[in-house]
N, C-alpha and C positions, 0 to 999 in steps of 0.2 A: 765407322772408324773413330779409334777415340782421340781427341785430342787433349795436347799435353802443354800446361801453362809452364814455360819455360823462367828457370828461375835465373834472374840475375846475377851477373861477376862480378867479386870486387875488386878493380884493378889496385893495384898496388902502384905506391908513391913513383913516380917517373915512368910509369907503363903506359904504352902509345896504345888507347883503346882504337878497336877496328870494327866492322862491323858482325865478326865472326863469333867477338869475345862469347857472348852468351851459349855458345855449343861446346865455343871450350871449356869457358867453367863448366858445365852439367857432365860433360863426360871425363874430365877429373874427378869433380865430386863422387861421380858413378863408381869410378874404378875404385876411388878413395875407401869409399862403401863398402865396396864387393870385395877388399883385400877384407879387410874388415872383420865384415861377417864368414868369412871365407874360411880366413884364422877363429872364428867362432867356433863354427860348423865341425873343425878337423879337428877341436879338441869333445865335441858334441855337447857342446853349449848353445844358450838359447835366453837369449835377454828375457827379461821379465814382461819388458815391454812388447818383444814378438809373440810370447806367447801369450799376452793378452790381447792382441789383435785377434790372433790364431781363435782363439775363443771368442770375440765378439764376430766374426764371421758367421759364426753357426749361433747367432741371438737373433731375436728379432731384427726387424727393418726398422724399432723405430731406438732401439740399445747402439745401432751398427749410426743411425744419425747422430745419434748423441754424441759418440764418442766422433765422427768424423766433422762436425761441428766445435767441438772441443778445440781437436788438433787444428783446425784450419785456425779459429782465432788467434791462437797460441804462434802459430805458423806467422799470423800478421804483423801480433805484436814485437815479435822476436825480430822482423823485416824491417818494424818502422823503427825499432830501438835502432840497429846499426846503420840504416839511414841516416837517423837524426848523428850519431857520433860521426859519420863520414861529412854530413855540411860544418860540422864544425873543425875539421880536420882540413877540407879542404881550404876553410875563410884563413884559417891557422897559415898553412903551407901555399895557399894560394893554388893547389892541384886540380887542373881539369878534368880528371880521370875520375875522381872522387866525387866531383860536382855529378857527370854522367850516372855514373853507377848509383847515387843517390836518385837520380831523378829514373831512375827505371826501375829501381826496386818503387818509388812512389804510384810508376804504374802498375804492377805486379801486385801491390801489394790491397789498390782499389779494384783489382778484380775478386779477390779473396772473401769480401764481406757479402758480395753478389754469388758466391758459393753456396754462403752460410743461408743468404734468402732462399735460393734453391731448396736447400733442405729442407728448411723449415715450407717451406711448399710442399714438399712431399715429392718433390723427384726422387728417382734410384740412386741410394749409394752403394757402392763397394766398396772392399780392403783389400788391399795387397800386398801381404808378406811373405809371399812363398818363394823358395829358391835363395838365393845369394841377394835378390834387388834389393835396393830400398823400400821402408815398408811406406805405400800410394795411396788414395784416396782420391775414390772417380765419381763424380756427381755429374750426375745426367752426360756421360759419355765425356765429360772433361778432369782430364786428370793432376794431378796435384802431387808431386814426390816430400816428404816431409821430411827435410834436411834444412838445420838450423844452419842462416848464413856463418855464421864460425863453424869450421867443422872440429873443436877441439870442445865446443858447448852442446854437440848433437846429444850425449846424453842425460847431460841436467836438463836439458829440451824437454826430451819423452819423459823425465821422469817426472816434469811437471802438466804433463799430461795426465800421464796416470794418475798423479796427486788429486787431479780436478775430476777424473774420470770413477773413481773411487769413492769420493767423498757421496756420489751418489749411489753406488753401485758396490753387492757384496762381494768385492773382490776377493777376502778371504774364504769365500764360500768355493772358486774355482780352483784357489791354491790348494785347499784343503784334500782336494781329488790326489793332491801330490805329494805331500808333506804330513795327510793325519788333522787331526787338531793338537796342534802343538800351542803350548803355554801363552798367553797373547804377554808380550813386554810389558813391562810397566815403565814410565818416562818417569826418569827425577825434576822436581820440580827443581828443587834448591837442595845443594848438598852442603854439609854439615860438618867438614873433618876432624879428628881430633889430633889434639897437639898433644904430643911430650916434650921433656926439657930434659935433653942428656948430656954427657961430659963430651961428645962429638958435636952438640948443637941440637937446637931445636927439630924434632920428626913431625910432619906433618902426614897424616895415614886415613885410608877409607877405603872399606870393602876390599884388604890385602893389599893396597897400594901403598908404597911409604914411601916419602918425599924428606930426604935428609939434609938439612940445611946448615952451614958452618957456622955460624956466628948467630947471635940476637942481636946483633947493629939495628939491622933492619926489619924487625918482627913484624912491621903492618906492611909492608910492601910485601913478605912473603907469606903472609896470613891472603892476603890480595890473590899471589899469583897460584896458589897453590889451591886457592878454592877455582881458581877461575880451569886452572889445566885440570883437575879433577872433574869439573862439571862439563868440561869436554870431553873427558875421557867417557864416562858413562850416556852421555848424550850420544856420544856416538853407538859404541856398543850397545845400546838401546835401537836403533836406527838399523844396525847391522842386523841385528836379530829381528828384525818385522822382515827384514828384507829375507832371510832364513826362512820366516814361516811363507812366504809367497815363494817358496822351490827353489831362491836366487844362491848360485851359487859362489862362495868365498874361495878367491882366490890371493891367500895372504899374502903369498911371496910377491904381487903382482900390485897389492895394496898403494893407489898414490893419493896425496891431494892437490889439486889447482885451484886456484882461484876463477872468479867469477867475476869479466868487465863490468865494473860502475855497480856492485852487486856488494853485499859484505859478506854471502852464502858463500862455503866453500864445496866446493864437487868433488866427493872421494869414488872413486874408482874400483868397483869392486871386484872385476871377472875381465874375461877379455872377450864375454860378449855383449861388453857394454854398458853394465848396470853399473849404477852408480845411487850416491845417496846425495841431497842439499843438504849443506847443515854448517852453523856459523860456526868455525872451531880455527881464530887467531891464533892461538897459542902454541894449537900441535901442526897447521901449515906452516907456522915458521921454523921449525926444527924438523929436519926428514930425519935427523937420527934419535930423536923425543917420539916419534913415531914407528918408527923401526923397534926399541926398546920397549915399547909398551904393548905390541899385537900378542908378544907371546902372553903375556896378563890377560888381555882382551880374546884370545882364542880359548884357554882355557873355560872362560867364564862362560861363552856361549855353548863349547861342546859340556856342560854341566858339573864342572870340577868342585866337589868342594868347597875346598879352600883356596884357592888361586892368590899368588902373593908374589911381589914385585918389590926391588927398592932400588929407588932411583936419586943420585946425587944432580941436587939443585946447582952445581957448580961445573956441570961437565953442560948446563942449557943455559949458560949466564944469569941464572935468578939469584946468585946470592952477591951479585956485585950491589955497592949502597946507591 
């Protein structure tokens, strides 16, 4: 019989904890999950992240450790971060719910590294991502569900698995079974835009993009903001497109960003089974209509248009205020 490391609730501010908490958090989370992937499945989607599980299944026993040694550390660290913010939440508000739940993810989370010994011993692991469940992770007959305590971070979670899981392993060599060899992106380092100076004001423009600004009052605050929304614009559509050649599918209309607790990465949201990308971009989180205006630019560019071209007023995102 296997058993199952039950993972921690976090009670919320004025919630009378009881001894049941811990089955009700897990089969929330569960169902959370399973609507989830459930809405994945009926549009026949398939996170990047399942189907690389899906694929280290049938790898070796010592590809299938690696990666379930990955995610458990990942799993810890992500446990002992929202602990430590819950002790300080509680000393804040004075709440004994918070104290609790801090102190059992503490235990929870010192079973986790006694996993990782396991593997590295050479016990049996398995994956479990089949069906609608959570994707699992069973060492030596004990098992692990790997849901990020925020369920609104579970997939900047996986995707910094993957991140860690990849850097050693040819993961474009799996995508490629799906996608081809498709063109590998290239990242900008530092962009470069050029200015014109016209009887409407100064154009700020690169790679089809123009940024029209009313006045030269301000010419280094929007030499400033206009390299910096540009270097997010391509930084991302860079990001987007790796995510393209690994089979992930773009679904723009559905396009969002959030932020990330205590983090400066932002989490965009690519499909609705999950995938997402990290990536620092202040400028275009804080306008959802700076974002909204710009996909049509940025879908272009990735299905291989040409010329793809955009002109967007600095005064409808407050950049041309002094």
């Amino acid at each position: 019989m296997r058993a199952e490391l039950v993972l921690p609730r976090k009670a919320q501010p004025g919630e009378l904890a009881t001894k049941s908490w811990p089955v009700v958090w897990v089969i929330a989370i569960c169902f959370a999950l399973f609507v989830q992937l459930a809405t994945a499945q009926s549009t026949q989607l398939q996170s990047r992240f399942r189907r690389t599980v899906h694929y280290v299944q049938d790898t070796s026993a010592d590809v299938r450790a690696e990666f379930a040694a990955i995610a458990l550390v990942n799993l810890a660290e992500a446990y002992i971060g929202e602990a430590e913010v819950a002790r300080k939440e509680s000393r804040a508000h004075r709440d004994a719910s918070l104290r609790s739940w801090s102190s059992a993810v503490d235990q929870f989370t010192r079973q986790l590294p006694l996993l990782v010994e396991d593997i590295e011993l050479g016990f049996p692991v398995s994956l479990d991502a089949d069906g609608a469940n959570p994707v699992a992770v069973t060492v030596a007959d004990r098992t692990v569900i790997l849901s990020h305590p925020r369920p609104s971070q579970q997939s900047a979670f996986e995707q910094e698995i993957l991140a860690e899981f990849c850097l050693h392993h040819a993961c474009q060599d799996y995508a490629a079974r799906i996608t081809g060899n498709a063109p590998i992106p290239v990242s900008v380092s530092r962009v470069r835009p050029d200015w014109a100076f016209t009887a409407q004001g100064p154009v700020c423009s690169l790679q089809g993009i123009q940024v029209q600004f009313s006045s030269e009052a301000n010419l280094a605050n929007a030499r400033l903001i206009c390299a910096q929304f540009l270097q997010e614009v391509l930084m991302l559509a860079d990001e987007i497109s790796w995510q393209r050649r690994y089979a992930v599918m773009i679904e723009w209309d559905i396009l969002t960003i959030e932020s990330t607790p205590s983090r400066p990465e932002h989490v965009v949201h690519l499909n609705s089974a999950g995938d997402s990308v990290l990536v620092t971009i202040p400028v275009l989180y804080r306008s959802s209509s700076l974002v909204k205006d710009i996909l049509p630019w940025m879908q272009q560019r990735l299905d291989g248009a040409q010329d793809p071209g955009i002109k967007l007023e600095a005064a409808r995102y407050g950049w041309d205020k002094p």
